[in-house]
C-alpha positions in Angstrom: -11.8 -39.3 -0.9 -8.2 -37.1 -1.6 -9.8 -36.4 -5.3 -13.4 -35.3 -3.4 -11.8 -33.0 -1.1 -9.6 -31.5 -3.9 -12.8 -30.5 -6.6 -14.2 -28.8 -3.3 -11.1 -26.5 -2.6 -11.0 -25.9 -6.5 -14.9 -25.3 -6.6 -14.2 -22.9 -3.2 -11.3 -21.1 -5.0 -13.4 -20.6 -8.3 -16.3 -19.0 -6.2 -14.3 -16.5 -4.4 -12.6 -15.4 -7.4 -15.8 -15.6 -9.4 -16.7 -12.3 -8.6 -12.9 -10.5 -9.0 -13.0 -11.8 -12.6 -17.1 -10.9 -13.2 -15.9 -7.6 -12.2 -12.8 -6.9 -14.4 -14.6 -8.6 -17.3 -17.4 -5.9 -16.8 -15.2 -3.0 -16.7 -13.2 -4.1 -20.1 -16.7 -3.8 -21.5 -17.6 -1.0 -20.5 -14.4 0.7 -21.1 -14.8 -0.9 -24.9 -18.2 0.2 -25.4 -17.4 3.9 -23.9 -14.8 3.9 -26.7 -17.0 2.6 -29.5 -20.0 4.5 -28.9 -18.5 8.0 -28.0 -15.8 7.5 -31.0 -13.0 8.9 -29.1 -9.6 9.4 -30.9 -7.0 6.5 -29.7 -4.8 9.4 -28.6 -7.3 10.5 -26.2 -9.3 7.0 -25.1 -7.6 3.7 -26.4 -9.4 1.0 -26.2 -8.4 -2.4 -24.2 -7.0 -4.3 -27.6 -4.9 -1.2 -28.3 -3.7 -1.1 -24.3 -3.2 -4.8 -24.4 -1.5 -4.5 -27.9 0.8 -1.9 -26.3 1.5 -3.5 -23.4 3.1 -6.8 -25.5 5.1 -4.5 -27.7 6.9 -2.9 -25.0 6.7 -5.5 -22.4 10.6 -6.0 -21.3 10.1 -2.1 -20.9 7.7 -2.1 -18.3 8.9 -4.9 -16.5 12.1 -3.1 -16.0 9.9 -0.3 -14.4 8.0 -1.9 -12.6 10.9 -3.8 -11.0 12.0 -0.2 -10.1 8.9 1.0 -8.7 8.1 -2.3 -7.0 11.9 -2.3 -5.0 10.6 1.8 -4.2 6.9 0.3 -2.9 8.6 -2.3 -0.8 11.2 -0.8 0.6 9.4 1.8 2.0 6.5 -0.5 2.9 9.2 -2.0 5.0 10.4 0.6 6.6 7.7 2.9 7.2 6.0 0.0 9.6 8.9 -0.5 11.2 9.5 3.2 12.2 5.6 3.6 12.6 5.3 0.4 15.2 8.0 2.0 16.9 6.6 5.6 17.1 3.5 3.8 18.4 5.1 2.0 21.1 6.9 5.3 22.2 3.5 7.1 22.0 1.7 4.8 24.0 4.2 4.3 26.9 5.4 8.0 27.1 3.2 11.0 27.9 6.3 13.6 27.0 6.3 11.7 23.3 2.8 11.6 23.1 3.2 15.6 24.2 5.8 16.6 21.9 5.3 14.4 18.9 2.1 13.7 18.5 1.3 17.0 17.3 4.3 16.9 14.7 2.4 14.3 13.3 -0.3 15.6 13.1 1.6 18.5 11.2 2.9 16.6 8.5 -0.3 14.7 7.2 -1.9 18.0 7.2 0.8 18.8 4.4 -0.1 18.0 0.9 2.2 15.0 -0.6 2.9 16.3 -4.0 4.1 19.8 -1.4 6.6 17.3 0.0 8.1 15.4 -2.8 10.4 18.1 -4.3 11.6 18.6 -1.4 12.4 15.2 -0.7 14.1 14.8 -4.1 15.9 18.1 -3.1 17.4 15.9 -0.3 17.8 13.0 -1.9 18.6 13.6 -5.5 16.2 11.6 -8.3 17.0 8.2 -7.2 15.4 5.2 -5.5 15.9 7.2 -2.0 13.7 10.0 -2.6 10.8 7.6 -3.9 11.3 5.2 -0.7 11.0 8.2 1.5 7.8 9.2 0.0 6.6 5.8 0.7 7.7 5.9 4.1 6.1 9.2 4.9 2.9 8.4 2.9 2.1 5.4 5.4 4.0 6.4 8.3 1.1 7.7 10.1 -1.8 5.0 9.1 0.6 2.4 10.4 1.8 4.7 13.9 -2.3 5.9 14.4 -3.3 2.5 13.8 -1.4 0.6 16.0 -1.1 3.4 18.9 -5.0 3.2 18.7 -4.4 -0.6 19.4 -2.4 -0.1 22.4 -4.1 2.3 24.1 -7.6 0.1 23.9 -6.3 -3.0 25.5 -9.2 -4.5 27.8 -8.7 -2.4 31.2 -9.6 -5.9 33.4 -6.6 -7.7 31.6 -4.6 -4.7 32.7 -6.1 -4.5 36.1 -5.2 -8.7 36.6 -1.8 -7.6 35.8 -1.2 -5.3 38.1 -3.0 -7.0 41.0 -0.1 -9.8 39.8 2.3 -7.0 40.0 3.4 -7.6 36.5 6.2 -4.9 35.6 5.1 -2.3 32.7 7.5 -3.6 30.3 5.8 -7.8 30.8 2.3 -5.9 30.4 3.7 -3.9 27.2 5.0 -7.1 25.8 2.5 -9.8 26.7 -0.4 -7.6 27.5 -1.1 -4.4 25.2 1.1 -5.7 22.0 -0.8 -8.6 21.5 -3.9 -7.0 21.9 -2.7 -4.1 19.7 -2.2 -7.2 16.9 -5.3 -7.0 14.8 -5.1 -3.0 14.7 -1.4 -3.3 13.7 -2.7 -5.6 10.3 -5.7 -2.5 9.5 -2.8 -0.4 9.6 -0.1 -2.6 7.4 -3.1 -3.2 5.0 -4.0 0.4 4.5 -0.3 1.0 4.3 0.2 -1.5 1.4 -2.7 0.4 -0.2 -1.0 3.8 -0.1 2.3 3.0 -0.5 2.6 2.9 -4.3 0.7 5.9 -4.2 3.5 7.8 -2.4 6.2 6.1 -5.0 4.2 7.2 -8.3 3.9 10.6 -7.1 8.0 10.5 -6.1 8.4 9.4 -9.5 6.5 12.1 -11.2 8.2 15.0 -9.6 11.4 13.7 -10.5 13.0 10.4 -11.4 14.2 8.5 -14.8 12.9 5.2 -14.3 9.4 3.6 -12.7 6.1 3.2 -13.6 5.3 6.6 -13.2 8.0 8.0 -15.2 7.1 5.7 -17.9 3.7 7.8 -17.7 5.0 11.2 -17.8 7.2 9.8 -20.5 4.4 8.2 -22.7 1.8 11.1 -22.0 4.4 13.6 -23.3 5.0 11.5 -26.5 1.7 11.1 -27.1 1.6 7.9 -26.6 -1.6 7.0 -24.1 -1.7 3.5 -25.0 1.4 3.1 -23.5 0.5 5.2 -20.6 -2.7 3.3 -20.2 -1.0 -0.1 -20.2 1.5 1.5 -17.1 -1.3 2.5 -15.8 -2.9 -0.4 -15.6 0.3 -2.4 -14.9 0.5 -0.3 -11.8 -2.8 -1.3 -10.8 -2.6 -5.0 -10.8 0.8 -4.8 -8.9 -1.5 -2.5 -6.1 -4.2 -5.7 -6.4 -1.3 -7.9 -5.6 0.1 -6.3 -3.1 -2.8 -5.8 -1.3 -3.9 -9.6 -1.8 -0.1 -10.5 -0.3 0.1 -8.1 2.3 -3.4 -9.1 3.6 -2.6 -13.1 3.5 0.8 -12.5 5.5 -1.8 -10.2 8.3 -4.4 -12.5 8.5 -3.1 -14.8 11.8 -1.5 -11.5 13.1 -5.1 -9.8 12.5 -6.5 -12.6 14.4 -4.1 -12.4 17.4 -5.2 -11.6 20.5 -5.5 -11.5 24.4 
């Protein structure tokens, strides 16, 4: 029975990752026959042996920057939801806040991010700081917008019962219009995890001397894109992953409710 149940979980996991793997096998092949039938020079387009190749011969190096880039992503992952859950819970339960800062918010994301980044390493000179703080502020407001939204949906008859129960604001807050504000709280942690390394990279570009977008300026101004590509893609795969991880540890907290 025990050795039936496991070949269906493995069959199951080999289905749903069937079409992850189709994918990426796809791409490599077209990447490859983009490079072989166009003939580009390896300085311009390597192809995925070269990037693969590369990517072994300097592999202790971009693990150390990754480690560095993956401390700036989660760091500022962290923070940025707990500041933006708190913002959102301000928002919801003050009309001066919603007044006075809502607008600011507004403000900032109309600002371009690379506008924002030397000014942050300005402030915070070229170390891990700056980067973290471009995290933050790149997912700040998905996480605040997503989970204000949340809590200023909540079903009006659950609110209505708990008034007629003459339930305090603060016990309608917490067992009311937070747990119905749940599953918008995970869209907005999953989009976060999405942008986050975006907001590092960039960080990293306008000034820094270590990360996986360093390593990129770096290999791009040696000439060396088969390194860049293989930081690149690096990059990439740790995006995947944190996506993949970030959207496991929302899934009951997406499906929590009222």
């Amino acid at each position: 029975m025990s050795g039936g149940v496991n070949a269906t979980f493995a069959g199951a996991g080999r289905v749903k990752y069937f079409p992850v793997l189709a994918a990426t096998l796809f791409a490599l092949l077209l990447w490859q026959a983009v490079v072989s039938l166009t003939g580009l020079p390896k300085f311009i387009l390597p192809g995925p042996i070269i990037v693969a190749e590369a990517w072994l011969d300097n592999v202790a190096i971009i693990a150390e920057h990754t480690l560095v880039t993956a401390s700036e992503v989660l760091i500022g992952l962290l923070i940025g939801v707990i500041l933006g859950v708190i913002t959102a819970v301000q928002l919801a339960t003050s009309r001066i806040a919603r007044v006075l800062v809502q607008p600011i918010l507004v403000f900032t994301q109309a600002l371009p991010v690379f506008a924002l980044a030397p000014i942050l390493t300005l402030w915070f000179g070229f170390g891990l700081w700056s980067k973290i703080a471009m995290a933050v502020l790149i997912i700040y407001f998905p996480v605040t917008a997503s989970f204000f939204d949340g809590l200023m949906r909540t079903p009006q008859g659950y609110l209505d019962l708990a008034r007629t129960m003459q339930a305090s604001p603060s016990r309608i807050l917490w067992h009311i219009r937070i747990p119905a504000a749940l599953p918008s709280l995970a869209s907005g942690i999953r989009l976060a995890a999405v942008y986050a390394p975006i907001g590092a990279v960039i960080g990293e570009w306008v000034g820094a001397s270590r990360g996986l977008g360093y390593l990129m300026l770096l290999a791009n101004g040696r000439a060396k894109t088969d390194l860049m590509f293989a930081a690149m893609l690096t990059l990439g795969v740790f995006s995947v992953l944190l996506h993949l991880g970030v959207r496991r540890l929302t899934r009951d907290l997406g499906r929590h409710g009222v």
